[in-house]
KOLMITOR-602920 format. One record per residue (C-alpha): residue number from 1; residue in three letters; x negated, y negated, z negated. Coordinates in steps of 0.1 Angstrom, whole numbers, padded with zeros to 4 digits. Layout:
KOLMITOR-602920
ATOM,NUM,ALA,X,Y,Z
...
END
This chain:
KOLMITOR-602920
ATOM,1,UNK,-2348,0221,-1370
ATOM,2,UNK,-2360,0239,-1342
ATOM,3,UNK,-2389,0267,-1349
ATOM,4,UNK,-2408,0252,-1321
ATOM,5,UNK,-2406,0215,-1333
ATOM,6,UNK,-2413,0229,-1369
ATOM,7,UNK,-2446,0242,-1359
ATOM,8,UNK,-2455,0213,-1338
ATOM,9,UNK,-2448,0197,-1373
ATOM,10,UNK,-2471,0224,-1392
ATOM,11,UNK,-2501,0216,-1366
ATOM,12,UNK,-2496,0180,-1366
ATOM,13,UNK,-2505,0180,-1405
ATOM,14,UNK,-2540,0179,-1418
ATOM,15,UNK,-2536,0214,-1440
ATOM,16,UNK,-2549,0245,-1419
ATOM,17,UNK,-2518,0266,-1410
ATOM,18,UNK,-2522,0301,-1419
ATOM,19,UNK,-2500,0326,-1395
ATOM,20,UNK,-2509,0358,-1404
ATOM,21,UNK,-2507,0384,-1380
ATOM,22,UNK,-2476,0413,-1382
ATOM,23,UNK,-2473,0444,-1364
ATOM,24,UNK,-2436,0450,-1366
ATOM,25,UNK,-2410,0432,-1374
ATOM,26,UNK,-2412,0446,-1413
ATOM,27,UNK,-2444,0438,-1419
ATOM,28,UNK,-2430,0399,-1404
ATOM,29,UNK,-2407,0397,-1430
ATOM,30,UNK,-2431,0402,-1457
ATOM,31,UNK,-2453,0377,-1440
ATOM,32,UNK,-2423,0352,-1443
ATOM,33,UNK,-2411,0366,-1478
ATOM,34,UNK,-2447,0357,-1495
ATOM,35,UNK,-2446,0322,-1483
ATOM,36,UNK,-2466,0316,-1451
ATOM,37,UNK,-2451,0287,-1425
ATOM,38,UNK,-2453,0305,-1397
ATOM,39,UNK,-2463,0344,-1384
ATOM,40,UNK,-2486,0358,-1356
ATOM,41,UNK,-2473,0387,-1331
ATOM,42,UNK,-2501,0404,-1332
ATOM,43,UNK,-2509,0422,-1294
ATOM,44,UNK,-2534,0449,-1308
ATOM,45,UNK,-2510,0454,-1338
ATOM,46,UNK,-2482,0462,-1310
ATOM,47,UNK,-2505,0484,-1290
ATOM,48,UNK,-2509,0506,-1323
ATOM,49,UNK,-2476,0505,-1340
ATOM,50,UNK,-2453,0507,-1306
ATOM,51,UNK,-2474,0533,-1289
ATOM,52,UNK,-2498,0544,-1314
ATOM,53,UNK,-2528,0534,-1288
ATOM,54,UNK,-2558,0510,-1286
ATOM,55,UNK,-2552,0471,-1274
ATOM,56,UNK,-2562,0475,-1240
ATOM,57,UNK,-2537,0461,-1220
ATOM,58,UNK,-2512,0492,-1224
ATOM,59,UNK,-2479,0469,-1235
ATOM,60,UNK,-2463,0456,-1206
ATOM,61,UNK,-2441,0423,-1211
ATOM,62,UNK,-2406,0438,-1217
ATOM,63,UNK,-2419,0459,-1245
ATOM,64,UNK,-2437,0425,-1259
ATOM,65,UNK,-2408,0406,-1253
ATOM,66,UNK,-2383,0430,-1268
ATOM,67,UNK,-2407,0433,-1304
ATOM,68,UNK,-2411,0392,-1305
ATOM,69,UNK,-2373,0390,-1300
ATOM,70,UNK,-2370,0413,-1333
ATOM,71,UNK,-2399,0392,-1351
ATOM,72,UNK,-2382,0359,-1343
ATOM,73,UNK,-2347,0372,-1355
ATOM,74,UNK,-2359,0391,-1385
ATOM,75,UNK,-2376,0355,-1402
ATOM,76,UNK,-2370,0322,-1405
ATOM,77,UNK,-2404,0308,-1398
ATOM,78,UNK,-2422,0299,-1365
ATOM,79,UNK,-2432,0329,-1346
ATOM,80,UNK,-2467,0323,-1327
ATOM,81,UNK,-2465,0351,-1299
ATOM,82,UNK,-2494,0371,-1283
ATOM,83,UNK,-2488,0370,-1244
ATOM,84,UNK,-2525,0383,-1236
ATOM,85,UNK,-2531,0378,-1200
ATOM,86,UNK,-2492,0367,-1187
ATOM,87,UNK,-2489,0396,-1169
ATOM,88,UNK,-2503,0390,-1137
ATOM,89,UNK,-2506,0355,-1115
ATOM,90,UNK,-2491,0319,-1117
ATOM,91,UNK,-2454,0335,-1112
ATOM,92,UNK,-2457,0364,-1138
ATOM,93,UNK,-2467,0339,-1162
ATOM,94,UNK,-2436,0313,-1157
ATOM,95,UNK,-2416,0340,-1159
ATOM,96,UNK,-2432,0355,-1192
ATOM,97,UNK,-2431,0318,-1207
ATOM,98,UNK,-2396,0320,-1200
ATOM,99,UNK,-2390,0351,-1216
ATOM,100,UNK,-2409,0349,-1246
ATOM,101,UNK,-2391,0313,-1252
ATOM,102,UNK,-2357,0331,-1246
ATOM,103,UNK,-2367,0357,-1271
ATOM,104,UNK,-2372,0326,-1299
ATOM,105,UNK,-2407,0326,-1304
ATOM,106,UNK,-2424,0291,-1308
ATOM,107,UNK,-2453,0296,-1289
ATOM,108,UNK,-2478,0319,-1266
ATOM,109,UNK,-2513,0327,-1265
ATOM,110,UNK,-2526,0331,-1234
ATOM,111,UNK,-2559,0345,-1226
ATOM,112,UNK,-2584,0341,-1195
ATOM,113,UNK,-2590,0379,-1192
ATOM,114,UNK,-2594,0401,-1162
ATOM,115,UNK,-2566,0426,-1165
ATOM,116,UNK,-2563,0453,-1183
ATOM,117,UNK,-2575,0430,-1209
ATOM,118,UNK,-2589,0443,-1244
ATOM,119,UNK,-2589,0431,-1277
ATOM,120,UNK,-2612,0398,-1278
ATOM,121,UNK,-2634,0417,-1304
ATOM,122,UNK,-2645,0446,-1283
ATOM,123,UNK,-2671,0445,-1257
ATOM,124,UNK,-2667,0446,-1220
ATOM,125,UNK,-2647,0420,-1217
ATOM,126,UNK,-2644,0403,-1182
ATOM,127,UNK,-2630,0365,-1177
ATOM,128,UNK,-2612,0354,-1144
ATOM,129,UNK,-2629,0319,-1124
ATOM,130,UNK,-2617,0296,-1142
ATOM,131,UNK,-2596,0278,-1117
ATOM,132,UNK,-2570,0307,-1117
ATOM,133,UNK,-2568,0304,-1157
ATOM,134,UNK,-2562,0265,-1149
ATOM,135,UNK,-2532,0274,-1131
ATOM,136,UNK,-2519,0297,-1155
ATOM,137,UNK,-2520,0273,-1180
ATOM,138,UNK,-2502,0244,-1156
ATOM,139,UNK,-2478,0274,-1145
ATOM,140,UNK,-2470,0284,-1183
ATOM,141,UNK,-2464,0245,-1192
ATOM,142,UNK,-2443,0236,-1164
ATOM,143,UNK,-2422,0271,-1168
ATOM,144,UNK,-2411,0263,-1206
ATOM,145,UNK,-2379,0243,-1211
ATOM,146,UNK,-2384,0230,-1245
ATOM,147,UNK,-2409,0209,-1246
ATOM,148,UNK,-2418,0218,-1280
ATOM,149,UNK,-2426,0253,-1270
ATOM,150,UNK,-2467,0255,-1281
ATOM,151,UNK,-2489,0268,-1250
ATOM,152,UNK,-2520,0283,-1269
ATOM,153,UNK,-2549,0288,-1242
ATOM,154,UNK,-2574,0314,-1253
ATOM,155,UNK,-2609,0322,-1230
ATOM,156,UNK,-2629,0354,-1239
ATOM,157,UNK,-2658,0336,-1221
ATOM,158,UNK,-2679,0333,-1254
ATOM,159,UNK,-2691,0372,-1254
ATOM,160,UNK,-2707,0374,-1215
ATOM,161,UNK,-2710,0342,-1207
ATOM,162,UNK,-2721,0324,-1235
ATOM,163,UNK,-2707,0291,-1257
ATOM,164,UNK,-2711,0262,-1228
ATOM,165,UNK,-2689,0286,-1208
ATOM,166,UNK,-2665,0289,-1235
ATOM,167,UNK,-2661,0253,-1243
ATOM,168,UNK,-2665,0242,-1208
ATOM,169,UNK,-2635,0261,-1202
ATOM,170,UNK,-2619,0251,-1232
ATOM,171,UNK,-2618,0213,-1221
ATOM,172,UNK,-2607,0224,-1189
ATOM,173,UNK,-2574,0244,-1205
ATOM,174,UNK,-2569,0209,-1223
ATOM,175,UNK,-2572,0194,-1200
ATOM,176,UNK,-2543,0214,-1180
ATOM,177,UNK,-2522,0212,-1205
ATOM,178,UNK,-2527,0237,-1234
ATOM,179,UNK,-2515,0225,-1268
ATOM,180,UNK,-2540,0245,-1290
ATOM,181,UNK,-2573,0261,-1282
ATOM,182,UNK,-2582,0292,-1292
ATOM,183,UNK,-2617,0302,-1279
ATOM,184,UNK,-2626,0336,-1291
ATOM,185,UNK,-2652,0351,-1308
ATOM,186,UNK,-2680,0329,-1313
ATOM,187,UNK,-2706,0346,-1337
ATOM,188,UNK,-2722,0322,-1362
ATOM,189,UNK,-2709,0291,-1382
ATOM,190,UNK,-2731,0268,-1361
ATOM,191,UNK,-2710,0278,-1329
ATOM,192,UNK,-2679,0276,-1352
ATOM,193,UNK,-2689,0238,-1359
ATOM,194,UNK,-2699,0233,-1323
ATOM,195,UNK,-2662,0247,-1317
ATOM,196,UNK,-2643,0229,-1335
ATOM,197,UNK,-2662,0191,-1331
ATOM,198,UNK,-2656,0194,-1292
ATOM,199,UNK,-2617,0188,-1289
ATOM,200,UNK,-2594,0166,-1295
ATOM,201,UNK,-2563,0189,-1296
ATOM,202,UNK,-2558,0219,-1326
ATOM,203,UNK,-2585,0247,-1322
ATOM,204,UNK,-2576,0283,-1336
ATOM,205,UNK,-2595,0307,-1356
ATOM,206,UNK,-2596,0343,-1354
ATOM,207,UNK,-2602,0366,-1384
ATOM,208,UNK,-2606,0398,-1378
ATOM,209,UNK,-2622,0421,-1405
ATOM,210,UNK,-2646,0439,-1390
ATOM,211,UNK,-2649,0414,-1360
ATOM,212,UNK,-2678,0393,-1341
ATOM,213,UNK,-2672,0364,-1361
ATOM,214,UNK,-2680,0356,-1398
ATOM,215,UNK,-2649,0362,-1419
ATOM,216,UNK,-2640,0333,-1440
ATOM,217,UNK,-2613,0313,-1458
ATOM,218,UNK,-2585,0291,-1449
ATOM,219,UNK,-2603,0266,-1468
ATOM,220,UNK,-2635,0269,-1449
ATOM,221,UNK,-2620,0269,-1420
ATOM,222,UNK,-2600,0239,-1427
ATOM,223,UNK,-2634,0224,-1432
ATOM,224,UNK,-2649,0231,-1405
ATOM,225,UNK,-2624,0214,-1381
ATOM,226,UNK,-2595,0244,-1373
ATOM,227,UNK,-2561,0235,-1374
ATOM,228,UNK,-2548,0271,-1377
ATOM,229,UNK,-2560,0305,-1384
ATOM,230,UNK,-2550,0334,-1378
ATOM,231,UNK,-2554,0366,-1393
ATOM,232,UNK,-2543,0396,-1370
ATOM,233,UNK,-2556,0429,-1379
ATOM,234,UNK,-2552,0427,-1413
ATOM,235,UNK,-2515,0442,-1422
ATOM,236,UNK,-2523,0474,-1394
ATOM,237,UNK,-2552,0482,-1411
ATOM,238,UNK,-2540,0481,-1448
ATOM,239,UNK,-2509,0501,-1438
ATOM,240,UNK,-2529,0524,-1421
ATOM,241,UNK,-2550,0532,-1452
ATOM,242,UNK,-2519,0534,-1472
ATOM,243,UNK,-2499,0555,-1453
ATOM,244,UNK,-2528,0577,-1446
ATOM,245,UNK,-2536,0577,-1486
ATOM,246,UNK,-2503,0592,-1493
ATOM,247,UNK,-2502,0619,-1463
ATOM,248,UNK,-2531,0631,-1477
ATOM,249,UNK,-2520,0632,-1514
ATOM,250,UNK,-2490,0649,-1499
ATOM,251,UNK,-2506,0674,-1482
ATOM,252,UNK,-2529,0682,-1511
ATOM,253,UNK,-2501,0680,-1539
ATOM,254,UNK,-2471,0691,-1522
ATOM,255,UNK,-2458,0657,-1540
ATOM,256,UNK,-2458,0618,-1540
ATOM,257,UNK,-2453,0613,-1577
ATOM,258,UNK,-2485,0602,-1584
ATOM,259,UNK,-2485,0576,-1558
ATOM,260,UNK,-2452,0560,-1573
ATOM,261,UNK,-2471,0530,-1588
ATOM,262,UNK,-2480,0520,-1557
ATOM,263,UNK,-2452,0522,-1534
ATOM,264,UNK,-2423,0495,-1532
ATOM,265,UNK,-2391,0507,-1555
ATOM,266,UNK,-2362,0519,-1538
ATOM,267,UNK,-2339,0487,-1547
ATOM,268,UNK,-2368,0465,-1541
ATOM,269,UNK,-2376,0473,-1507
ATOM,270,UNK,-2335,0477,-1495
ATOM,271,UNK,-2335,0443,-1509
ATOM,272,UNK,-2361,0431,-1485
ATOM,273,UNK,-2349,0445,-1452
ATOM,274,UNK,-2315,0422,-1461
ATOM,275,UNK,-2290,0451,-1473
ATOM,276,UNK,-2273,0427,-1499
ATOM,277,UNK,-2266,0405,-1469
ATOM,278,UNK,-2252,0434,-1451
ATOM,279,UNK,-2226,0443,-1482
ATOM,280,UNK,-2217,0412,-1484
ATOM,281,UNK,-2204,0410,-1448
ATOM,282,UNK,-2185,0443,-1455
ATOM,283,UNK,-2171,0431,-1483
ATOM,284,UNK,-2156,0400,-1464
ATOM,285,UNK,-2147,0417,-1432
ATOM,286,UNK,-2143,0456,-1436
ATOM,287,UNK,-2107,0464,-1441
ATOM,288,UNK,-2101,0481,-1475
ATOM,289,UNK,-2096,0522,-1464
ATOM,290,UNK,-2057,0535,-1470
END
């Protein structure tokens, strides 16, 4: 089955999907490896793993595209794609569509930010009108050639503009197309509700620890109305507490020994990143040496 029809599968159900976010294409197979049905390509966890910066609209598409190409090949599951803004008008976004399909992902979230955009949780955050996001989205649906292929609109509208904004918009993305709604940030479970009891089509949740909006569970979410959730900040932020955990006991110590418990064993982790697979292709195909 195709990865795209598979998700369409996942969001047609009525369990929430959890995708949680990776920033590399490691930390994706993890994702994968512990049993989730799909995985989000995180854009702020790109930003700070491919150029150790901030998510504010530093990436440009070929770098995107060439780390969701290595997501989608490194797991079997559904890859859900950040595409923040499309990168530019109408025609940057059918040809980003095209390349983020080409690069095997199942879908892309695309947001109604001026550009450079910023992370959704961050203030000073500007929107476009909305009648250039509406032709995004019709641009972005009629540029993908599998009609499976998931168009996820996202508007930043809630944080300047206010929830009517954000859900007028929202209906208006629908209404254009969009096959899930994402609309960012709202701050309290009673614009949560209001959220997710206005459409028709799967809304997405965003958890992001330390974020604008109250952190809860898949289950609560599920309750509320969301058809997925993601959660995107979360493996950047626990391996930048580990790594930086152990560069200091290095520098202290001179050592890692008494960090061992903690790491992932040697044989373990070669076993993850597929090197049984690899010997066994060598032992099929390499040529014994005279």
């Amino acid at each position: 089955m195709k990865k795209t029809t598979r998700l369409r599968e996942l969001l047609a159900q009525p369990q929430i999907l959890v995708a949680p976010g990776a920033h590399d294409a490691l930390s994706a197979k993890i994702v994968a490896k512990a049993g989730f049905d799909a995985v989000y390509f995180t854009g702020y966890g790109q930003a700070a793993s491919h150029l150790g910066g901030p998510d504010v609209g530093l990436m440009t598409m070929t770098e995107m595209v060439m780390r969701a190409r290595n997501f989608a090949a490194a797991v079997d599951v559904p890859v859900i794609a950040d595409g923040d803004t499309g990168f530019g008008n109408v025609i940057n976004v059918m040809r980003t569509v095209q390349e983020y399909e080409a690069a095997g992902v199942a879908a892309i979230q695309l947001e109604d930010q001026v550009a450079p955009k910023k992370c959704g949780h961050m203030t000073g955050r500007q929107v476009v009108p909305l009648e250039e996001m509406i032709g995004k989205i019709k641009a972005a649906v009629s540029a993908r050639k599998d009609p499976d292929f998931v168009i996820i609109a996202r508007t930043d509208a809630r944080t300047n503009l206010g929830i009517e904004e954000a859900l007028r918009r929202g209906k208006a993305f629908a209404e254009a197309g969009a096959d899930v709604l994402f609309i960012e940030s709202p701050e309290s479970l009673e614009e949560m509700k209001l959220i997710t009891s206005s459409f028709d089509i799967p809304v997405l949740a965003n958890m992001v620890e330390g974020g604008r909006t109250p952190l809860m569970t898949a289950q609560d979410l599920q309750e509320l109305g969301y058809g997925l959730v993601i959660f995107p900040t979360s493996s950047t932020y626990i391996t930048a507490q580990a790594v930086t955990r152990v560069m200091q006991e290095l520098k202290a110590s001179g050592t890692t020994k008494a960090l061992l418990d903690e790491m992932i064993p040697f044989q373990q982790f070669n076993e993850l990143v597929g090197l049984p697979a690899v010997r066994e292709i060598e032992d099929k195909f390499l040529l014994p040496s005279k």
